[in-house]
PQR file of N, CA, C, O and H, with PARSE charges and radii, in Angstrom:
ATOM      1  N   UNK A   1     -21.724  -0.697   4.084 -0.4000 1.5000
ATOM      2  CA  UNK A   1     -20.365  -1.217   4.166 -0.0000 2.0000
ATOM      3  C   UNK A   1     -20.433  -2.737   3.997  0.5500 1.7000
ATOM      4  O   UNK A   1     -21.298  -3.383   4.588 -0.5500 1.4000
ATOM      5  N   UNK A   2     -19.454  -3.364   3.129 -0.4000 1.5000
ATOM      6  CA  UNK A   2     -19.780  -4.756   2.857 -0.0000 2.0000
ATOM      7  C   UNK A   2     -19.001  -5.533   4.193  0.5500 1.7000
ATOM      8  O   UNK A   2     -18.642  -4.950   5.216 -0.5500 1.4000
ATOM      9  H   UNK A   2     -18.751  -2.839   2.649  0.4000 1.0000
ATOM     10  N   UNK A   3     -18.890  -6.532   3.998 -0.4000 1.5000
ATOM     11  CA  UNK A   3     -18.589  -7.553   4.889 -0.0000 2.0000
ATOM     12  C   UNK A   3     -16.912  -7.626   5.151  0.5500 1.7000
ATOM     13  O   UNK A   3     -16.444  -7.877   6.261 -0.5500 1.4000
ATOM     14  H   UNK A   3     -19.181  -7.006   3.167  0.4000 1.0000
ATOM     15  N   UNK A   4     -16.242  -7.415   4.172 -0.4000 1.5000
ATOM     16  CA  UNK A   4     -14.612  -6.981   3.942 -0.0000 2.0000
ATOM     17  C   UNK A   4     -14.229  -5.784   4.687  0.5500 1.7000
ATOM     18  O   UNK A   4     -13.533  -5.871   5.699 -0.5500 1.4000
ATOM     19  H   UNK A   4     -16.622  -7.211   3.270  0.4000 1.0000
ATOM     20  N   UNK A   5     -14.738  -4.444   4.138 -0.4000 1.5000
ATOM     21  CA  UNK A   5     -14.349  -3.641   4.618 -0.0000 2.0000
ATOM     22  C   UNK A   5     -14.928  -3.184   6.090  0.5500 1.7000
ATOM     23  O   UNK A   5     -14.433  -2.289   6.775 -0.5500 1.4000
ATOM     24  H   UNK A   5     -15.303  -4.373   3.316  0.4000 1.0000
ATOM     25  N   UNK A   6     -15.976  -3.908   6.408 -0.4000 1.5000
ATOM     26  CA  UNK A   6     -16.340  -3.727   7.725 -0.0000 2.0000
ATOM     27  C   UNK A   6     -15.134  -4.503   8.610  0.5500 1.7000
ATOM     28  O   UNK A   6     -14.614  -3.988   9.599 -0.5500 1.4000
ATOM     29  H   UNK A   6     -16.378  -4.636   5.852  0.4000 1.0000
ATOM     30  N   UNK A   7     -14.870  -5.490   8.219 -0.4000 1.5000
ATOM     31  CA  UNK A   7     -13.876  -6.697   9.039 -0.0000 2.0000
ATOM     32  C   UNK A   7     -12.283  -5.224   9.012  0.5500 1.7000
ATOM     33  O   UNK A   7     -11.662  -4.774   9.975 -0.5500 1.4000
ATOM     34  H   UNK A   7     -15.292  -5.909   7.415  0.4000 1.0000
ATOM     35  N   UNK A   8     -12.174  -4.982   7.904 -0.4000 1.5000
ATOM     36  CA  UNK A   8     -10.990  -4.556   8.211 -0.0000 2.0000
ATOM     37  C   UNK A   8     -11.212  -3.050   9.227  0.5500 1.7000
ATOM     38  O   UNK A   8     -10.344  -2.598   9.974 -0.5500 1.4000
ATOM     39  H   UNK A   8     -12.679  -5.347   7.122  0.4000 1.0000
ATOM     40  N   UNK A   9     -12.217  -2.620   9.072 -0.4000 1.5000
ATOM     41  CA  UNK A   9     -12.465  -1.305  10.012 -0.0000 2.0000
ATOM     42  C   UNK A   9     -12.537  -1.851  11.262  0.5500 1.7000
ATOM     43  O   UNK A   9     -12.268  -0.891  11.985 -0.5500 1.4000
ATOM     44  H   UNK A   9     -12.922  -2.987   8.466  0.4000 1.0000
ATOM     45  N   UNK A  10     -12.675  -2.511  11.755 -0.4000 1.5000
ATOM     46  CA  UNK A  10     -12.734  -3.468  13.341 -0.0000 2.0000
ATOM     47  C   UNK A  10     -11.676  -3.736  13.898  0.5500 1.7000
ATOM     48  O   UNK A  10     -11.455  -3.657  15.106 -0.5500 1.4000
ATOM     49  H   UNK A  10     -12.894  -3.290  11.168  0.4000 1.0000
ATOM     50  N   UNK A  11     -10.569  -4.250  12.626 -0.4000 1.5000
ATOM     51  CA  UNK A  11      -9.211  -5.207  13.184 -0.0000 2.0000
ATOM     52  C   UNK A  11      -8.693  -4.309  14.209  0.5500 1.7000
ATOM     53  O   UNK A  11      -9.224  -3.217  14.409 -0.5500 1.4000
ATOM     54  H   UNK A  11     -10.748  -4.315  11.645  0.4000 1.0000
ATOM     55  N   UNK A  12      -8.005  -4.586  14.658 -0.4000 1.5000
ATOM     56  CA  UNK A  12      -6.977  -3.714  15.899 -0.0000 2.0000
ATOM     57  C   UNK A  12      -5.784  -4.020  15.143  0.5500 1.7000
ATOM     58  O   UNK A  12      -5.397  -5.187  15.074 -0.5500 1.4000
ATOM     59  H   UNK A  12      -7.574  -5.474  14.497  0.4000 1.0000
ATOM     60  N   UNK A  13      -4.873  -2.633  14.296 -0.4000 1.5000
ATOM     61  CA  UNK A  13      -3.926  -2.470  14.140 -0.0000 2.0000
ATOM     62  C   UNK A  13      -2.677  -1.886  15.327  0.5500 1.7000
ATOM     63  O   UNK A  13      -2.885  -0.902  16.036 -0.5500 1.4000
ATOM     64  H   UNK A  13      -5.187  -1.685  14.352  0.4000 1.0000
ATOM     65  N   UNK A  14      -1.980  -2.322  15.350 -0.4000 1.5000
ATOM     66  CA  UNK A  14      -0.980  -2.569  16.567 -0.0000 2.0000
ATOM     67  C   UNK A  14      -0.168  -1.180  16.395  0.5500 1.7000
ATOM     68  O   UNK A  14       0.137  -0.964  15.222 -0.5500 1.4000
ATOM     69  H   UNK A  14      -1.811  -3.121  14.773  0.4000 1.0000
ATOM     70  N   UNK A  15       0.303  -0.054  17.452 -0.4000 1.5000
ATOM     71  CA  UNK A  15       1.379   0.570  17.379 -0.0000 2.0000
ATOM     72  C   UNK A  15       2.479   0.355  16.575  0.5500 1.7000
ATOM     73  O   UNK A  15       2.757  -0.813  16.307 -0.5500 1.4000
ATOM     74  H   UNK A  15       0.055  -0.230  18.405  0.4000 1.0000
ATOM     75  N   UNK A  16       3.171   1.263  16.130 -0.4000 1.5000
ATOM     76  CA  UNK A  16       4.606   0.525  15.516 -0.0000 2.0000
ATOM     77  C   UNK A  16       5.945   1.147  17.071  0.5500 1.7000
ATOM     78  O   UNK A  16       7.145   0.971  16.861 -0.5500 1.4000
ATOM     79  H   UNK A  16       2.945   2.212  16.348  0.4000 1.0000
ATOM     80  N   UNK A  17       5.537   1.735  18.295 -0.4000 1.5000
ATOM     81  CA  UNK A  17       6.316   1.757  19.144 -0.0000 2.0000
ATOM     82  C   UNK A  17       6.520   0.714  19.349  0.5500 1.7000
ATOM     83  O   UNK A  17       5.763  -0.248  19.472 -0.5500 1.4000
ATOM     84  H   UNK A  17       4.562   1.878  18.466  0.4000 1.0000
ATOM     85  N   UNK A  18       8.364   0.882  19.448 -0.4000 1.5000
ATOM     86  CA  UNK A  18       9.104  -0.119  19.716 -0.0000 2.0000
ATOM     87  C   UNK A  18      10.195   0.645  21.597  0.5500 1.7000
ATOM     88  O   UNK A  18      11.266   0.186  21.995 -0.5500 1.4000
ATOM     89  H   UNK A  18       8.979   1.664  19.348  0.4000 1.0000
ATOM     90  N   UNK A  19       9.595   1.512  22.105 -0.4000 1.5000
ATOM     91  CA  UNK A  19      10.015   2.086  23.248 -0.0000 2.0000
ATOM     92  C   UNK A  19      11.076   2.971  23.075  0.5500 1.7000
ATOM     93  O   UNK A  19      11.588   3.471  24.077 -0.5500 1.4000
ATOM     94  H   UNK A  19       8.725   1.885  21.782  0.4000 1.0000
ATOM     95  N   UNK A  20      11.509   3.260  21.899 -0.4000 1.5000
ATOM     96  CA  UNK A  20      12.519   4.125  21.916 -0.0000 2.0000
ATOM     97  C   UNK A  20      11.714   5.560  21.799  0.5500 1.7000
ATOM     98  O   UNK A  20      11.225   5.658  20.673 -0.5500 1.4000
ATOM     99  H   UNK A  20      11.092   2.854  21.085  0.4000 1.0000
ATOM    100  N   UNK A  21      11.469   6.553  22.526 -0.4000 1.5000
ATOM    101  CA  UNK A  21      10.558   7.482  22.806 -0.0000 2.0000
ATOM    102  C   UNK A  21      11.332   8.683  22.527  0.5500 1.7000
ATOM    103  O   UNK A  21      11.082   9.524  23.390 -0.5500 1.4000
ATOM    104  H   UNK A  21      11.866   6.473  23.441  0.4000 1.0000
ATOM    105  N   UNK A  22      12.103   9.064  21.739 -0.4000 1.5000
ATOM    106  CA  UNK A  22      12.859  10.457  21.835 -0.0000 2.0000
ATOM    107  C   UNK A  22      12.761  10.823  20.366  0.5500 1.7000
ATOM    108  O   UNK A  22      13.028  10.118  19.393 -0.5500 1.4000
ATOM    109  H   UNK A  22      12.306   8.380  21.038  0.4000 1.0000
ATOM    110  N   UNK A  23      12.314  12.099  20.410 -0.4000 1.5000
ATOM    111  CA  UNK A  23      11.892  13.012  19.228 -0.0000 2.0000
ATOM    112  C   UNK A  23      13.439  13.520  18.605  0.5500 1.7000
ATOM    113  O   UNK A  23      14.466  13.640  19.272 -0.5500 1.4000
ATOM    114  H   UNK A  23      12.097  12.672  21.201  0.4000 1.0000
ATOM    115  N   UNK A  24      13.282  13.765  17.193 -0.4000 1.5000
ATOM    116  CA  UNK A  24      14.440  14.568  16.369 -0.0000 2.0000
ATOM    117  C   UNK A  24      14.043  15.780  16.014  0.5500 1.7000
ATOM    118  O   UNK A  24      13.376  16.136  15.042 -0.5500 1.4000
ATOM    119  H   UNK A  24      12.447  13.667  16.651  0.4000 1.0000
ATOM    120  N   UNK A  25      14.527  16.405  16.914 -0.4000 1.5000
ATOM    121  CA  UNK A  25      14.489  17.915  16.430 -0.0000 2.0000
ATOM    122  C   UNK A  25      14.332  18.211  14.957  0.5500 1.7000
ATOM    123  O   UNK A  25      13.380  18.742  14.385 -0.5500 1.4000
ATOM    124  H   UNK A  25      15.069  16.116  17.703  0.4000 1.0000
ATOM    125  N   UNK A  26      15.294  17.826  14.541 -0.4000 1.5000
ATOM    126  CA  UNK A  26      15.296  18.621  12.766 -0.0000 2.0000
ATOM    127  C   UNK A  26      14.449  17.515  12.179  0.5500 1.7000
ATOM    128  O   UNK A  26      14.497  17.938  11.024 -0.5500 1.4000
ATOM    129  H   UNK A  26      16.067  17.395  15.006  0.4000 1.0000
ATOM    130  N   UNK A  27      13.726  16.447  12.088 -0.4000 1.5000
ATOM    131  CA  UNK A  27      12.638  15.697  11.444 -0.0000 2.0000
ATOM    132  C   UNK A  27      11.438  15.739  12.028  0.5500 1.7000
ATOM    133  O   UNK A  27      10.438  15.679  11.313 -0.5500 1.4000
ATOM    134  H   UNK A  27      13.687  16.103  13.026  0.4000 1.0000
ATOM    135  N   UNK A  28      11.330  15.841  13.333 -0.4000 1.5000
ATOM    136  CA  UNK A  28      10.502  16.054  14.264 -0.0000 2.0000
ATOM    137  C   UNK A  28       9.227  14.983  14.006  0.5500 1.7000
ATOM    138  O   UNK A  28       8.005  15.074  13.891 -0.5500 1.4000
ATOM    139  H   UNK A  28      12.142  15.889  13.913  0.4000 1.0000
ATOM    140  N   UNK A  29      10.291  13.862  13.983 -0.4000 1.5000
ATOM    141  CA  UNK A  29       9.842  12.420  14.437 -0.0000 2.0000
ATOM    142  C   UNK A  29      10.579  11.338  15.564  0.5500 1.7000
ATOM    143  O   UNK A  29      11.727  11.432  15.998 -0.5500 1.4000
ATOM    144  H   UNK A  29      11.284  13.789  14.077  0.4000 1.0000
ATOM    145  N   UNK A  30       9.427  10.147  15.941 -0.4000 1.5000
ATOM    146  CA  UNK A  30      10.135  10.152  16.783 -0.0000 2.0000
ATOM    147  C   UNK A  30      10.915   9.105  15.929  0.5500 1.7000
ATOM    148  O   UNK A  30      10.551   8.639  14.849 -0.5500 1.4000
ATOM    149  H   UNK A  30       8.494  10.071  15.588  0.4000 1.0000
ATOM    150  N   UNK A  31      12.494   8.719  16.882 -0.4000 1.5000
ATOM    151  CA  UNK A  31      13.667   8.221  16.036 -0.0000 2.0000
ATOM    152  C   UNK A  31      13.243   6.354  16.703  0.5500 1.7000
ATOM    153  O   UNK A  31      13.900   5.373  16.356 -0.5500 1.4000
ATOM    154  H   UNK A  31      12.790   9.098  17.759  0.4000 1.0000
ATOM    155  N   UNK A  32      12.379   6.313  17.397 -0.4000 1.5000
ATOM    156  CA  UNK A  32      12.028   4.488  17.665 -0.0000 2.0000
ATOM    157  C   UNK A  32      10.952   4.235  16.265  0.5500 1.7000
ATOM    158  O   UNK A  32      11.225   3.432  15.373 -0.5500 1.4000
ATOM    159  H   UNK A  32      11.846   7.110  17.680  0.4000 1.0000
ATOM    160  N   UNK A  33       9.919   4.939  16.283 -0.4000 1.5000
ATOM    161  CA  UNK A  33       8.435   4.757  15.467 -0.0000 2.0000
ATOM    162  C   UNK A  33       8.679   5.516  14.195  0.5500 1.7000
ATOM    163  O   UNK A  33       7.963   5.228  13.236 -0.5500 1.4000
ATOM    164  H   UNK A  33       9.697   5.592  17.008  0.4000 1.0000
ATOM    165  N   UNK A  34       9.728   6.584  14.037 -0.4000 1.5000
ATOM    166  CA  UNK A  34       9.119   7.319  12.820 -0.0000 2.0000
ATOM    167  C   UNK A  34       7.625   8.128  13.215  0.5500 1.7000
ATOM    168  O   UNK A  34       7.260   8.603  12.140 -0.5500 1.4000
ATOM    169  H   UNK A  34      10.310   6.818  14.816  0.4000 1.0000
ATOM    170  N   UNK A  35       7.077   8.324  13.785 -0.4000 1.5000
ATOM    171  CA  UNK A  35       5.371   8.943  13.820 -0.0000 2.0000
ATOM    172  C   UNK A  35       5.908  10.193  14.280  0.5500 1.7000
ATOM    173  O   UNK A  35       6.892  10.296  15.012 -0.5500 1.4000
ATOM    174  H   UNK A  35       7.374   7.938  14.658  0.4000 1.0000
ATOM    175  N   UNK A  36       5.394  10.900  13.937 -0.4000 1.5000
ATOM    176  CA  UNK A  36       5.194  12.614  14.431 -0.0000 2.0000
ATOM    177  C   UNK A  36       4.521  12.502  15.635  0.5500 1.7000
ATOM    178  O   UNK A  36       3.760  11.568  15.889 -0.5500 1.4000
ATOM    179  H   UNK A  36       4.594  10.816  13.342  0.4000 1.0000
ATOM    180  N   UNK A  37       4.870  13.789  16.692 -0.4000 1.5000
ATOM    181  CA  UNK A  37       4.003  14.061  17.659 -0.0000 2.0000
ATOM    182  C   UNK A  37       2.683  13.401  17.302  0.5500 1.7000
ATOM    183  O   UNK A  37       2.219  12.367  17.781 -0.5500 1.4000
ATOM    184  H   UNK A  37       5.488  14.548  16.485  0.4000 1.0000
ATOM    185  N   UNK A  38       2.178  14.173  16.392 -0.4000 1.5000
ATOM    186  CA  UNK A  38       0.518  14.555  16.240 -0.0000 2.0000
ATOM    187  C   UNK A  38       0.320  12.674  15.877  0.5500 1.7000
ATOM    188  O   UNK A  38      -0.823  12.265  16.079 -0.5500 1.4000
ATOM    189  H   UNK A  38       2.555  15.014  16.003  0.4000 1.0000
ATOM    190  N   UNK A  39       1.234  11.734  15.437 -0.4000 1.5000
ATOM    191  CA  UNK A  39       0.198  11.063  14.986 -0.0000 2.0000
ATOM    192  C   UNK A  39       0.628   9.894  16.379  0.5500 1.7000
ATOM    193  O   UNK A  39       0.070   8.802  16.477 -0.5500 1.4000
ATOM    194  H   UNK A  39       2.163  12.067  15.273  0.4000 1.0000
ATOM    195  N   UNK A  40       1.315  10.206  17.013 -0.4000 1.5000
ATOM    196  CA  UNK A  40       1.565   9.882  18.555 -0.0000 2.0000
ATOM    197  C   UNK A  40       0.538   9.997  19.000  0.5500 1.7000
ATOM    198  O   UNK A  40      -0.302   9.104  18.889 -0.5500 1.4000
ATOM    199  H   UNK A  40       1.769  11.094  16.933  0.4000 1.0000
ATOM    200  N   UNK A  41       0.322  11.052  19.591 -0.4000 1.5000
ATOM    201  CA  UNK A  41      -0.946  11.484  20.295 -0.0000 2.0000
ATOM    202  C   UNK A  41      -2.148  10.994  19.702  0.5500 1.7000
ATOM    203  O   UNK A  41      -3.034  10.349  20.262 -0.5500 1.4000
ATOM    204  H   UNK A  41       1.004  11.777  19.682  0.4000 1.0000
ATOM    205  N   UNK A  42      -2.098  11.319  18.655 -0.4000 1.5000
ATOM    206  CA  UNK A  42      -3.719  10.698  17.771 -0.0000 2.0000
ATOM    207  C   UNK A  42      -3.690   9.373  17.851  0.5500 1.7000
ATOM    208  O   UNK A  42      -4.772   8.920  18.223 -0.5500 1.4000
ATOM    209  H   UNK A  42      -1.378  11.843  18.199  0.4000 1.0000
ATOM    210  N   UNK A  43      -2.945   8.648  17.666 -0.4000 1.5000
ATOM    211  CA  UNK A  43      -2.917   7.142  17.491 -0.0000 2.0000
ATOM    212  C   UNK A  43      -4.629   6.266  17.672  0.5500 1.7000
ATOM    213  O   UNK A  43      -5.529   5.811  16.966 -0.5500 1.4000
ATOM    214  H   UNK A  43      -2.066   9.016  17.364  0.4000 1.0000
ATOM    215  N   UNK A  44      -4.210   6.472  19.312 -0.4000 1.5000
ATOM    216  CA  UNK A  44      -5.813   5.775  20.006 -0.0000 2.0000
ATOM    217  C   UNK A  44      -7.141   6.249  19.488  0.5500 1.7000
ATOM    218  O   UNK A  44      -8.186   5.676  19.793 -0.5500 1.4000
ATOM    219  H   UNK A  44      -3.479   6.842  19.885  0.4000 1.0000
ATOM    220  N   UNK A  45      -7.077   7.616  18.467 -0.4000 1.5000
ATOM    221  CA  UNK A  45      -8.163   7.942  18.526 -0.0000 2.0000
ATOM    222  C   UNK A  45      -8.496   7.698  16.411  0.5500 1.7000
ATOM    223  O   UNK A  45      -9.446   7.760  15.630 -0.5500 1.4000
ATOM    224  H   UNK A  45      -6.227   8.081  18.220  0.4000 1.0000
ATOM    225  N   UNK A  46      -7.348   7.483  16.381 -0.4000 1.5000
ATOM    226  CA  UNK A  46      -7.409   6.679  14.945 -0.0000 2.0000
ATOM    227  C   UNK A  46      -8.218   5.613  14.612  0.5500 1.7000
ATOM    228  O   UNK A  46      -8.272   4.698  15.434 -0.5500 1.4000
ATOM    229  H   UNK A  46      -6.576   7.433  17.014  0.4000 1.0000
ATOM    230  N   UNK A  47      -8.901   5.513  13.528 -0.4000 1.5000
ATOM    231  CA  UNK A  47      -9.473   3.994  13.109 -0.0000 2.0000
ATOM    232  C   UNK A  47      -8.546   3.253  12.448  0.5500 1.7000
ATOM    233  O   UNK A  47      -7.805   3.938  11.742 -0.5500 1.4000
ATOM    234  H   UNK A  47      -8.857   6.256  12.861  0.4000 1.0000
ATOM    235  N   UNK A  48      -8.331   2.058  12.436 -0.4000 1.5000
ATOM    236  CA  UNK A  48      -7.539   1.004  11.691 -0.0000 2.0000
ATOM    237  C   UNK A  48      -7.473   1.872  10.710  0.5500 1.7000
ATOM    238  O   UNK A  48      -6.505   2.616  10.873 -0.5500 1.4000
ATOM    239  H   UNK A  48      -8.933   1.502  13.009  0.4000 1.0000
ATOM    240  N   UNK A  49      -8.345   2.208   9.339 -0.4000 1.5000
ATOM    241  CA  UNK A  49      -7.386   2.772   8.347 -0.0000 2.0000
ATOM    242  C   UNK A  49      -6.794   3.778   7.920  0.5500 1.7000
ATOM    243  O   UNK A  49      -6.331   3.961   6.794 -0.5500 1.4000
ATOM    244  H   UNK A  49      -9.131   1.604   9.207  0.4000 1.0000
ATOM    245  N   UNK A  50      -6.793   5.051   9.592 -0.4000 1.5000
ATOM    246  CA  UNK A  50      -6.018   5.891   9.440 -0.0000 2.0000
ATOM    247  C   UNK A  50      -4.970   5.451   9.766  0.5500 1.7000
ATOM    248  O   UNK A  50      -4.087   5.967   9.080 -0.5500 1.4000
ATOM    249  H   UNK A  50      -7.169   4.903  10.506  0.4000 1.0000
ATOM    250  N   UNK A  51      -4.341   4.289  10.934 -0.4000 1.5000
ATOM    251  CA  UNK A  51      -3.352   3.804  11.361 -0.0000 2.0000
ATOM    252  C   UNK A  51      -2.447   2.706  10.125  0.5500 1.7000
ATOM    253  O   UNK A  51      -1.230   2.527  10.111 -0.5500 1.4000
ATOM    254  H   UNK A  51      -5.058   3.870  11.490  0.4000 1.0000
ATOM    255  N   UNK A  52      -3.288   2.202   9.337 -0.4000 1.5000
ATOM    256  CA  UNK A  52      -2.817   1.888   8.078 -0.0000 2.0000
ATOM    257  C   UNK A  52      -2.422   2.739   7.347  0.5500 1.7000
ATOM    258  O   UNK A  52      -1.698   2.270   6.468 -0.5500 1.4000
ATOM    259  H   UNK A  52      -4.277   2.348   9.348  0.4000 1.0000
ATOM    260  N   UNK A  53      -2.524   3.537   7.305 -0.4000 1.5000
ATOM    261  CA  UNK A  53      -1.953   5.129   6.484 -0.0000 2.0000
ATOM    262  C   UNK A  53      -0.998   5.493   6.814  0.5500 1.7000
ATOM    263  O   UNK A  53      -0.063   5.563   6.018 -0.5500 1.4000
ATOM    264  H   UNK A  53      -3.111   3.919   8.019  0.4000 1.0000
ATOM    265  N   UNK A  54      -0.827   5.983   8.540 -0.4000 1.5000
ATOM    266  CA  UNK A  54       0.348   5.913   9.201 -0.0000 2.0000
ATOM    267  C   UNK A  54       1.463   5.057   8.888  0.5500 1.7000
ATOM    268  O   UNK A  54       2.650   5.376   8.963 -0.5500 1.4000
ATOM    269  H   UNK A  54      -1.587   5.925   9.187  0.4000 1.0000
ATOM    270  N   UNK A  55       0.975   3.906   8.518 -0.4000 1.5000
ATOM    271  CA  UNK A  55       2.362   2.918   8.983 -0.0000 2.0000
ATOM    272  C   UNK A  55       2.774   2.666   7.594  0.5500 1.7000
ATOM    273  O   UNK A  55       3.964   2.510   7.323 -0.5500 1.4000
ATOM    274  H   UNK A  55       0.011   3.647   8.457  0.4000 1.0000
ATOM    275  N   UNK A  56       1.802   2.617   6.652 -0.4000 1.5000
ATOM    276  CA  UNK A  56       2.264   2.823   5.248 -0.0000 2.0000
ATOM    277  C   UNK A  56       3.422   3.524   4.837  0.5500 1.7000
ATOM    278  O   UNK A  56       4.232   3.108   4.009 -0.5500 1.4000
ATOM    279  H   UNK A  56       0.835   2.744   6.872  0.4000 1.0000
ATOM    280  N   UNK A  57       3.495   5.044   5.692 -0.4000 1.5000
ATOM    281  CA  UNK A  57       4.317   6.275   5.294 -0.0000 2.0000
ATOM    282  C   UNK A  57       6.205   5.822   6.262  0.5500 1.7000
ATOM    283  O   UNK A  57       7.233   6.442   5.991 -0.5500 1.4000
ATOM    284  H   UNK A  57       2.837   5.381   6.365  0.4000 1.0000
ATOM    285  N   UNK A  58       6.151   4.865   7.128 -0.4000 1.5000
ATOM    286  CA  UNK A  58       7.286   4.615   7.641 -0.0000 2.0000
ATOM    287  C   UNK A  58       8.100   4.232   6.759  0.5500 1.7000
ATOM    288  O   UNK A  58       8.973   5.095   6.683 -0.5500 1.4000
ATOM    289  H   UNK A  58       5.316   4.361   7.349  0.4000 1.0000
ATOM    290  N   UNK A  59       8.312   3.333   5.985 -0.4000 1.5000
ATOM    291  CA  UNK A  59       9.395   2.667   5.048 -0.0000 2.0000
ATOM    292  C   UNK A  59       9.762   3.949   4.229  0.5500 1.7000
ATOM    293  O   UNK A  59      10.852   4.331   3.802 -0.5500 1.4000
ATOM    294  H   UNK A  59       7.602   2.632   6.047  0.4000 1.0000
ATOM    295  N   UNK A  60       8.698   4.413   4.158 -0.4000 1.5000
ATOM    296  CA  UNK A  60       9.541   5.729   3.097 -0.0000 2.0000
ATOM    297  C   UNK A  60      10.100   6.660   4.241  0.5500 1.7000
ATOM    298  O   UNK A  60      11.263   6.901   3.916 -0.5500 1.4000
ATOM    299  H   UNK A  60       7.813   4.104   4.505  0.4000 1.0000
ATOM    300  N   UNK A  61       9.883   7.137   5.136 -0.4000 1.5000
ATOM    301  CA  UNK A  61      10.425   7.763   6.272 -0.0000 2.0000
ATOM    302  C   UNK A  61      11.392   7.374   6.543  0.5500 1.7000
ATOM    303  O   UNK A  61      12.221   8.278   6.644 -0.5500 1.4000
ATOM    304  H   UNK A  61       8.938   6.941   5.401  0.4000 1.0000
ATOM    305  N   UNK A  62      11.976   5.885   6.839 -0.4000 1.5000
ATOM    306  CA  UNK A  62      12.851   4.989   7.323 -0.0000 2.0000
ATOM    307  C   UNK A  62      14.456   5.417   6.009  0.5500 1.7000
ATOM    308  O   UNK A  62      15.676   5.530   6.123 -0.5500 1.4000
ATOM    309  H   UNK A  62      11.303   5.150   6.756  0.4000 1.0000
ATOM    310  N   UNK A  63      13.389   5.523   4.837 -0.4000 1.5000
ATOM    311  CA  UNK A  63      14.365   5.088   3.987 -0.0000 2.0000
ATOM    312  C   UNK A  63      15.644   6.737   3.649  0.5500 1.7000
ATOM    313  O   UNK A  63      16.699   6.872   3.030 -0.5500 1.4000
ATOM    314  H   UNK A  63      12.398   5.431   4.744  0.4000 1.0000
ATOM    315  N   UNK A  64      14.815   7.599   4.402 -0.4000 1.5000
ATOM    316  CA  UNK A  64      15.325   8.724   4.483 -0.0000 2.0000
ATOM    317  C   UNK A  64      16.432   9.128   5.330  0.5500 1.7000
ATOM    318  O   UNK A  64      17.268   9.995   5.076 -0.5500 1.4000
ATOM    319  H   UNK A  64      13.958   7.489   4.904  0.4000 1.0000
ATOM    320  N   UNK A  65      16.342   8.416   6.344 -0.4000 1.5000
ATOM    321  CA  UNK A  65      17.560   8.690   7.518 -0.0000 2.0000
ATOM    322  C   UNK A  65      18.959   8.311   7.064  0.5500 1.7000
ATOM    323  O   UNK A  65      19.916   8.463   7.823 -0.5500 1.4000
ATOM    324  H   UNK A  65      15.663   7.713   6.550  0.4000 1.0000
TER
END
């Protein structure tokens, strides 16, 4: 692993909870974060660039409501 992509596998990417904690039934996301259960729960056990993946997929999620 070079020196780049090691740095970015390290960073601490931040939650996108903003405290609004209540799930939508018919999207079955939550309506503060956009994240699904599963990637709720998974979060902590994510590496930075699965959580970059995650947060990638919000704007298009967002843009759906």
């Amino acid at each position: 692993m070079n020196g780049t992509a090691r740095a970015l596998d390290e960073e601490v990417v931040a939650s996108p909870c903003i405290n609004v904690c209540k799930m939508n039934p018919a999207t079955g996301l939550c309506e503060g974060c956009l994240r699904s259960l599963d990637e709720i729960a998974s979060w902590s056990a994510y590496s930075p660039a699965q959580k970059r993946a995650v947060l990638a997929l919000l704007p298009a999620r967002e843009k759906k409501l």
